[in-house]
C-alpha positions as CSV (number, residue, x, y, z in Angstrom):
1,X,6.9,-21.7,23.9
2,X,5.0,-22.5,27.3
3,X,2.1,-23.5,25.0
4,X,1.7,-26.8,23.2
5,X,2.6,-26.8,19.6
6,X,-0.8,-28.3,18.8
7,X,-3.8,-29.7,20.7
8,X,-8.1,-28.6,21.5
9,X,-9.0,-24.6,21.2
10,X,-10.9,-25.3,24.5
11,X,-8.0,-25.2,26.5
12,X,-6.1,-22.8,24.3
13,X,-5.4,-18.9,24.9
14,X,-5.4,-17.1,22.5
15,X,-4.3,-14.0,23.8
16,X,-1.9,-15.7,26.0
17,X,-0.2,-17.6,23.0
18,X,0.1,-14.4,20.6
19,X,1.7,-12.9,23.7
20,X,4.1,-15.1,23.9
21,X,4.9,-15.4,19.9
22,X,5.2,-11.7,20.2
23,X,7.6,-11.4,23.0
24,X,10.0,-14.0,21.1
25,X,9.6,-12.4,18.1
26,X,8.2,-15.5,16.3
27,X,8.2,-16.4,12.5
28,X,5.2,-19.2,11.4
29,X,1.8,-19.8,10.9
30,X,-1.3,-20.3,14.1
31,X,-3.8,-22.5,11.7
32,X,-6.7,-22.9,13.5
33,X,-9.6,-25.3,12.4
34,X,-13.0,-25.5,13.5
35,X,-16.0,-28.0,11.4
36,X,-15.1,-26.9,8.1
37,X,-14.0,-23.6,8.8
38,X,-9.7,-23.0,8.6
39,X,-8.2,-19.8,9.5
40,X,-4.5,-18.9,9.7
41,X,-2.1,-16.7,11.4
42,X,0.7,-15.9,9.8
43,X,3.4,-14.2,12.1
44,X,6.5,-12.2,11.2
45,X,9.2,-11.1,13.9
46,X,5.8,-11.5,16.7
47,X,3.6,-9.2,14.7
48,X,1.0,-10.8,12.5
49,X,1.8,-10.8,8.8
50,X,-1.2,-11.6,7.3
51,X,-4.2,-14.0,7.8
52,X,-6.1,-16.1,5.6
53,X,-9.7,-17.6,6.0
54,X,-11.6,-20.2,3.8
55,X,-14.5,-18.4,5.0
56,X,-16.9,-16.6,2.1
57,X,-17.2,-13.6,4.7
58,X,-13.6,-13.3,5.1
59,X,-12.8,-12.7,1.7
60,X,-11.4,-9.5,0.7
61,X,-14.2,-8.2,-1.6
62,X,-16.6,-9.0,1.2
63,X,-14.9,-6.8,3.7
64,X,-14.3,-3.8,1.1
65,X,-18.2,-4.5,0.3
66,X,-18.8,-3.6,4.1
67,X,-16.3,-1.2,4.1
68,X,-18.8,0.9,2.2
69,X,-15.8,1.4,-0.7
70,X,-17.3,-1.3,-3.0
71,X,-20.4,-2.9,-4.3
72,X,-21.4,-5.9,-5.2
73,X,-21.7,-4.9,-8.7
74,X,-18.6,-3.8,-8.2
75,X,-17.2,-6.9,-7.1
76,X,-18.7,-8.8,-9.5
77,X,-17.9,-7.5,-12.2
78,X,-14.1,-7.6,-11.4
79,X,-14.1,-10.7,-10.5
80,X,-15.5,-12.2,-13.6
81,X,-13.0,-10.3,-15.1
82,X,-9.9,-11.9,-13.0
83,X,-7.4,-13.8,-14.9
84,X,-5.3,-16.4,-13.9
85,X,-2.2,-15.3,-11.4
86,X,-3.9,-11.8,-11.1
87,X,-4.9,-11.3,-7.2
88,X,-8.4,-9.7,-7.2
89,X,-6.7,-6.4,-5.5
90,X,-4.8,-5.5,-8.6
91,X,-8.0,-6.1,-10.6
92,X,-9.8,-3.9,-8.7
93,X,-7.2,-0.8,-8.5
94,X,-6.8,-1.4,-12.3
95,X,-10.2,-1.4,-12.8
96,X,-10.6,1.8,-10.6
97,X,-13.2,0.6,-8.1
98,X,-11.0,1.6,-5.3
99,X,-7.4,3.3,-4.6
100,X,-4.4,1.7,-3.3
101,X,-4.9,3.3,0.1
102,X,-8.1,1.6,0.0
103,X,-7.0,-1.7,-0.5
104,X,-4.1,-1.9,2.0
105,X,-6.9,-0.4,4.5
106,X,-8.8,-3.0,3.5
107,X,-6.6,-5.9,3.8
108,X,-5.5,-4.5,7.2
109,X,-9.3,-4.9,8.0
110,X,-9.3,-8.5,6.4
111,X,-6.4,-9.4,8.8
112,X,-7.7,-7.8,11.9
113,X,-11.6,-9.5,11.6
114,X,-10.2,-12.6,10.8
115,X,-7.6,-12.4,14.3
116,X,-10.8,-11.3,16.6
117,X,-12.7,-14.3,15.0
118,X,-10.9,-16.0,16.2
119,X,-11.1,-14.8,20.2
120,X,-15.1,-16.1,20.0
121,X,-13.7,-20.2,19.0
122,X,-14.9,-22.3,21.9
123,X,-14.2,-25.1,19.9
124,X,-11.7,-27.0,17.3
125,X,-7.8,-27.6,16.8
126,X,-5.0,-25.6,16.6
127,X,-1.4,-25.8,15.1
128,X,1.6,-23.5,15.6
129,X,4.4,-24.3,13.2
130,X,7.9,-22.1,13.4
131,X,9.9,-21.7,10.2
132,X,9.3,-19.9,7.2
133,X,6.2,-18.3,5.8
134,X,4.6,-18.7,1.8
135,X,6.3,-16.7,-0.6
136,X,4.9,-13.5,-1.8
137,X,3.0,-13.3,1.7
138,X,2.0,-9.8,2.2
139,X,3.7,-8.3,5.0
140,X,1.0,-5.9,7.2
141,X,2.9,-6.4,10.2
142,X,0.2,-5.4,12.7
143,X,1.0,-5.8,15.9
144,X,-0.7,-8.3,18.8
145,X,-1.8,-5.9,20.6
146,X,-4.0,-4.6,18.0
């Protein structure tokens, strides 16, 4: 990679560096971390996997809510009703507050607001590490250039 491995957003590109994980058709994770906020990349053969954010208005239910395909009621409810290993998803198909078409659409949304978040950092760390990603990762295998 021309880019360093870790080091200051300020003098990172973004789009330069996803370029570049693309073209090698790169497997690992871009964590980026700004005050308390940590979001991550997760890339699969150059194409971004998945993404993850510790960020209340990243959160799945949050996006669906905006969406327009689920309420807060909605959301609620489900989640008070999540048990332990159960992703809130599969609680919410089960449940019949959305389709499965709705949730893949909406974790596609998840992943794509999280990545163009991540264009307006002017500030924090960043972190690319090669090598394998977490088991059971979702594989959405959106392309960079998305």
């Amino acid at each position: 990679m021309a880019f360093p491995k870790e080091g200051s957003v300020e003098r990172f590109d973004l789009a330069r560096a996803l370029a570049e994980l693309a073209q090698a058709r790169a497997k690992g994770t871009l964590r980026l971390e700004r005050d308390a906020a940590i979001k991550v990349l997760y890339l699969k053969q150059g194409a971004v996997a998945y993404a993850s954010s510790n960020e209340e208005s990243d959160r799945l239910g949050h996006v669906l809510i905006r969406a327009g395909k689920l309420t807060k009621e909605q959301l609620d409810l489900a989640t008070a009703k999540l048990s332990a290993g159960k992703s809130l998803g599969k609680q919410l198909t089960e449940l019949g507050f959305i389709t499965a078409e709705e949730l893949l659409s909406g974790a596609k949304q998840q992943v794509e607001d999280i990545a163009v978040s991540l264009f307006t950092w002017v500030s924090g760390s960043y972190e690319w590490v090669e090598g394998e990603l977490p088991d059971g990762l979702v594989d959405l295998k959106l392309p960079v250039e998305k």
